[in-house]
NURO-979798 format. One record per residue (C-alpha): residue number from 0; y, z, x. Coordinates in steps of 0.05 Angstrom, whole numbers, plus 5000, padded with zeros to 4 digits. Last residue first. Layout:
# residues N
KENU   num     py     pz     px
KENU   NUM      Y      Z      X
...
***
This chain:
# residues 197
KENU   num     py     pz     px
KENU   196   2844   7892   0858
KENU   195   2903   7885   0913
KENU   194   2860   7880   0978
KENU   193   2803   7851   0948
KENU   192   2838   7786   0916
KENU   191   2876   7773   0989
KENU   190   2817   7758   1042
KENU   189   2797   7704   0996
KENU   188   2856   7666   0996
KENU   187   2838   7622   0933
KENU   186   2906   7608   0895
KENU   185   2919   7678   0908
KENU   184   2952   7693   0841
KENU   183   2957   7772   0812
KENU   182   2978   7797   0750
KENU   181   3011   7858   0733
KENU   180   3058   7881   0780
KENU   179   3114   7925   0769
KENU   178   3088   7984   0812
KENU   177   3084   7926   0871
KENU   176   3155   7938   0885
KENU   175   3220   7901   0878
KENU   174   3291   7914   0912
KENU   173   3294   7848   0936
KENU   172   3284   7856   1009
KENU   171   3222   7902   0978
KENU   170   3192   7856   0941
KENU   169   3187   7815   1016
KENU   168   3170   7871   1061
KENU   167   3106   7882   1008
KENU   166   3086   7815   1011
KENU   165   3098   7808   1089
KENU   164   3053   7879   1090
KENU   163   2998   7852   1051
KENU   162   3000   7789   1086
KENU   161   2991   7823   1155
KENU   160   2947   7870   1132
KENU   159   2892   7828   1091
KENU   158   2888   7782   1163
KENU   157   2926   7713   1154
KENU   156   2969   7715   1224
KENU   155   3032   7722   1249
KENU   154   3070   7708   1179
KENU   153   3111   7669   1171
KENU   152   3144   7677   1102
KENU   151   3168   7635   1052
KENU   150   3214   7669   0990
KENU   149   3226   7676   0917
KENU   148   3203   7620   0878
KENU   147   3202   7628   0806
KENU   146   3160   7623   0752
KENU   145   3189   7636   0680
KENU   144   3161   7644   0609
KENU   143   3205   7640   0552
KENU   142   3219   7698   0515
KENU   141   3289   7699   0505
KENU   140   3298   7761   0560
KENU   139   3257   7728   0611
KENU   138   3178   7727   0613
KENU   137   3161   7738   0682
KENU   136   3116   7699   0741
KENU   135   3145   7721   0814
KENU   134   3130   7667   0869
KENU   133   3109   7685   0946
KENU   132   3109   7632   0998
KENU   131   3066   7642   1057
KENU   130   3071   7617   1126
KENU   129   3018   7603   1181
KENU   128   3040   7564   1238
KENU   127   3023   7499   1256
KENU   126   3085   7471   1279
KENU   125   3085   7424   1210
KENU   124   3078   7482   1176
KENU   123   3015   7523   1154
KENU   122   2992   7543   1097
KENU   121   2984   7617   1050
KENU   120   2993   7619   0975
KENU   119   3022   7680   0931
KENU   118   3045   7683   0858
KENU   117   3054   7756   0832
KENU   116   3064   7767   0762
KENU   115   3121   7814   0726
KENU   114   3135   7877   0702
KENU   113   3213   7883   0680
KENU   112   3273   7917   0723
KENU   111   3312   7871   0699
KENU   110   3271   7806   0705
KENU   109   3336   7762   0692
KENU   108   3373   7809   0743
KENU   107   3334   7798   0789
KENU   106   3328   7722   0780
KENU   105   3407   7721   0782
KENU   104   3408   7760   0839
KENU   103   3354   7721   0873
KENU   102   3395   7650   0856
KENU   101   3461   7684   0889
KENU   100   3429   7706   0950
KENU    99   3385   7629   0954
KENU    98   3459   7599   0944
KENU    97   3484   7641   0997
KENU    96   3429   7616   1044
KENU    95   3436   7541   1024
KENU    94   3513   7537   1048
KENU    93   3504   7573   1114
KENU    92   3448   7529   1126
KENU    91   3491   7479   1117
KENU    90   3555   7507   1142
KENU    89   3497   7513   1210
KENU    88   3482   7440   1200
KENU    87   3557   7417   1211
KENU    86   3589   7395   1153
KENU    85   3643   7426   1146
KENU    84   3694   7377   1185
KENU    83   3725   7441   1222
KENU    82   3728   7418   1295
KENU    81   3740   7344   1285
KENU    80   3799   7353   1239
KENU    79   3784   7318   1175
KENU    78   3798   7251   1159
KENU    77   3731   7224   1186
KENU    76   3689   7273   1134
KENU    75   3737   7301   1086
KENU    74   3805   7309   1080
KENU    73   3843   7251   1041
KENU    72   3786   7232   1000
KENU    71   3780   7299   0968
KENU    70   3835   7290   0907
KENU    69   3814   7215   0910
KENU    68   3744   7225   0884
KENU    67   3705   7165   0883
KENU    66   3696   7148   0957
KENU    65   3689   7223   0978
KENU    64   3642   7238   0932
KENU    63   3591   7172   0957
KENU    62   3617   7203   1023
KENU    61   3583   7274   1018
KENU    60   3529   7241   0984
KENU    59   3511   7207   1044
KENU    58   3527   7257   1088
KENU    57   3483   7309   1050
KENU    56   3433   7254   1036
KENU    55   3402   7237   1105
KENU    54   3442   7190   1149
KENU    53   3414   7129   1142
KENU    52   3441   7066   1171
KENU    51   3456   7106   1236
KENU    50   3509   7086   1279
KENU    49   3559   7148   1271
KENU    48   3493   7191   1279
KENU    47   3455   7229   1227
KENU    46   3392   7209   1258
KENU    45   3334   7235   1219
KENU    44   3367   7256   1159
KENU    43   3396   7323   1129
KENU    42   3396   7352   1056
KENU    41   3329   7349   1028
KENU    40   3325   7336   0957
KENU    39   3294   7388   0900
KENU    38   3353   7365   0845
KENU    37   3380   7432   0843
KENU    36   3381   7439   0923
KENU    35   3416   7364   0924
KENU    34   3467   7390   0877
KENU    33   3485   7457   0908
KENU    32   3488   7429   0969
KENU    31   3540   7370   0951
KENU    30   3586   7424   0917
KENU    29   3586   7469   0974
KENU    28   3601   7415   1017
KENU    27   3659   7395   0971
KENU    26   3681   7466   0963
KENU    25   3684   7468   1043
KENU    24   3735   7416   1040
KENU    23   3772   7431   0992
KENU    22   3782   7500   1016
KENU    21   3803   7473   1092
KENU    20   3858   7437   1061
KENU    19   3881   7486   1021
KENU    18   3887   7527   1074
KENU    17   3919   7482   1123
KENU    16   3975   7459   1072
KENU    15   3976   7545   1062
KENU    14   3995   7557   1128
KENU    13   3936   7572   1172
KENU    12   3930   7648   1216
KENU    11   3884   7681   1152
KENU    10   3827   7628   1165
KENU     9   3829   7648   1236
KENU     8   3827   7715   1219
KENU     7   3768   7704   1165
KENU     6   3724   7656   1216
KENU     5   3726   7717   1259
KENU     4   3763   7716   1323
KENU     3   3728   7711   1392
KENU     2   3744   7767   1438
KENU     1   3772   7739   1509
KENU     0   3736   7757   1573
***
């Protein structure tokens, strides 16, 4: 059975055309990410079909770009080759992910090793299972005060352990620990304000 090359080797194999190409392309799905995740949209649609009136925002905005810039025009969306259009919803997810590594560096690097507050609420998704997203509360280097959104969790269930341990699994993924804590949010979770007191 044949190995399958690495994005990177194929990448390597294009002429430059190709290359540059390709680049434009995935900078214009990066672009289109970045600004739908820093205006709080969603990025994909119901029915993202060639027949659908609605497509969901990243294709939409994707080809509002497209329309008005003329230096992407020529590569993106139907002129692109079928098998590396970029906009797939792994490159997507891809997409979001490395923005979420590069927003937690920034953040940890903001709170420098600094105390800060810990923001925690449980609920359920749509699928009905439990998740929790965990905030840190700071003050930044020019004083301001800052709440920020570091990661949702399932977790198996709501018992003190289970959340204790997703908290703790969570700091710890970014090279935080409960040492620098000083306040505490449970936005009512009972079984969490004894566990940390």
């Amino acid at each position: 059975m044949r190995e399958e090359q690495s994005i990177e080797a194929v990448f390597y194999k294009l002429d430059e055309k190709s290359k540059n190409e390709y680049r434009v392309r995935l900078n214009a799905s990066i672009d289109v990410v970045q600004f739908l995740l820093n205006q709080g949209l969603a990025l994909r649609g119901h029915d993202e079909s060639e027949s659908s009136l609605n497509k969901g925002n990243f294709l939409k905005v994707l080809s509002w770009l497209a329309d008005r810039c003329d230096d992407i025009k020529p590569y993106v969306l139907e002129k692109a080759p079928k098998n590396n259009k970029m906009i797939s919803h792994d490159i997507q997810k891809d997409i979001v992910t490395a923005c979420k590594i590069e927003t937690i560096k920034a953040i940890s690097k903001d709170l420098d090793g600094d105390y800060f507050a810990l923001l925690v609420d449980e609920s359920r998704d749509v699928s009905r299972k439990e998740q929790m997203t965990i905030c840190l509360r700071y003050v930044e280097k020019r004083e301001f005060v800052m709440e920020t959104f570091i990661g949702l969790v399932h977790v198996k269930d709501t018992s003190v352990l289970s959340l204790k341990k997703a908290i703790v699994d969570v700091l710890a993924h970014h090279s935080l620990t409960l040492a620098y804590v000083r306040g505490q949010c449970y936005d009512e979770v009972s079984n969490m304000k004894g566990v940390f007191k």
